[in-house]
Every structure is written in structure tokens, then in C-alpha cells.
N, C-alpha and C positions, 0 to 999 in steps of 0.2 A: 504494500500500500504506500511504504512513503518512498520507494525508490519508485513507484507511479505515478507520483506528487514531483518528481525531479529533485528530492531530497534523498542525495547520496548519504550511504547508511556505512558508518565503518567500523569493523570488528578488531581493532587493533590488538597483539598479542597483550597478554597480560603483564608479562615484564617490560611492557615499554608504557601501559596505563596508569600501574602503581608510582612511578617517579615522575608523570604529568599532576599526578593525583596531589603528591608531598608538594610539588615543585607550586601549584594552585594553592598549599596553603590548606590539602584538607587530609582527613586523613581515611586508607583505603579500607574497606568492608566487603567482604562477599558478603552479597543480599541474601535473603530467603534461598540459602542452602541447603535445606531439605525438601525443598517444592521441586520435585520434577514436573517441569510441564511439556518433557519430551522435544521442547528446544533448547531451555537449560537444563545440565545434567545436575544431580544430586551428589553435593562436596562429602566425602567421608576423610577419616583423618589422615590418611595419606594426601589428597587432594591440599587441604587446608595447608597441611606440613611445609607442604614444599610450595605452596603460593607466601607460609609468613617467612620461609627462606630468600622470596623477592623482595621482602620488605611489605607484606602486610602487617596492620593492622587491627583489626578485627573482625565479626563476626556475628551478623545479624543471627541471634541465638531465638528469637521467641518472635515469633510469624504467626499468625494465624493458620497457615498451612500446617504450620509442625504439631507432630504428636508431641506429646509432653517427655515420652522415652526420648524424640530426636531432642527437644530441647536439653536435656540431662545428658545428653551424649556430646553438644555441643558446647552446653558451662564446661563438661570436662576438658573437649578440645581445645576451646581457649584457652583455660584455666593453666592446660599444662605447657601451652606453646606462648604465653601470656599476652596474648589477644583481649580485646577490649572486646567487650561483648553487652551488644546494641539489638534493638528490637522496635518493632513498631507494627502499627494496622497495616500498611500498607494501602493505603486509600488515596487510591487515584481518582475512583469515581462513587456519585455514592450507590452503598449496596444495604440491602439487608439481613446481612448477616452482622453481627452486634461487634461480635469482635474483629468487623474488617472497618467500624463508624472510628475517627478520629480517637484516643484514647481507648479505644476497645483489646488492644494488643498494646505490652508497653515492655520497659526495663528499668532495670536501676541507673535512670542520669546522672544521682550523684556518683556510681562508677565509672562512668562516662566522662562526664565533667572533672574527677577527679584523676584519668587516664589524660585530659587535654591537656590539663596544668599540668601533666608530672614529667 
């Protein structure tokens, strides 16, 4: 659809996204890693391992797609590669399902915020 629109779409590798990412001033996250929707694949800790070996970040831990087992599998992956571990609705459009409305999916900020300052 948007390469139909004349909006070229680019997939650049991952170790050249993570140091545009820092270089911006932000810091990098794999999104909803447990969501396969069959375009993106589903990170397991090998995956993660060697993306925080490029200089990741962290790790959108708590998605509304994730079972509560992926979420607990994910505090641990972070926890042991020490990854910042970030969560949210994911709400792009509105939906009703509760845990996808603004605030309906969340995380610990103050780990967050306490991860920017340190």
C-alpha cells in the first residue's frame, strides 16, 4: 500500500538502525517480540542476545499480545542481558479491546526513566 502511494519503504539491517537510533538521541527497543504476525518473527533469547550484542537497549516486555508466560520469559531476558524493559497498548487506532485503549497495557516508567538517567 504505501510503496502504491510512491512512499518508498526501507528495511535497513538492524546493525546499521541501532546507531541511527543512539546517534537521534533515543534509545533502541524491539517492539512486541512475542507477537508473530507472520511478517515479524517472534524474538527468543538467542534473537535478543545477539541484537543487545549490537548495542540494544531494551525490550518491549508487556504487549497486549503477550501471554503473561512470554512476558516472564522476557523480564528474565532482559533482566539477564540488562535491557531496559518497556511496555505499552500499542494503540494506533482505536479498538475495543481494553487492554489495547491508551493505559490499558503498561510498565514500570520509573524503571524506564531510571534506565535514561543512568
Amino acid at each position: 500500500m504505501r510503496e502504491e502511494s510512491g512512499v518508498r519503504v526501507l528495511h535497513p539491517p538492524i546493525p546499521e538502525v541501532i546507531p541511527a537510533i543512539h546517534a537521534a538521541g533515543g534509545i533502541a527497543v524491539v517492539a512486541h517480540p512475542g507477537h508473530d504476525t507472520g511478517v515479524v518473527f517472534t524474538f527468543d533469547e538467542e534473537n535478543i542476545a545477539a541484537l543487545a550484542a549490537e548495542g540494544l537497549d531494551g525490550v518491549e516486555v508487556f504487549h497486549p499480545a503477550h501471554t503473561k508466560a512470554q512476558e516472564d520469559d522476557y523480564v528474565r531476558i532482559s533482566d539477564r542481558l540488562g535491557l531496559v524493559k518497556t511496555g505499552g497498548s500499542d494503540m494506533h487506532i482505536p479498538r475495543p479491546e481494553p487492554q489495547k485503549m491508551v493505559g490499558g497495557t503498561f510498565c514500570d516508567w520509573d524503571g524506564v526513566l531510571q534506565y535514561l538517567e543512568g
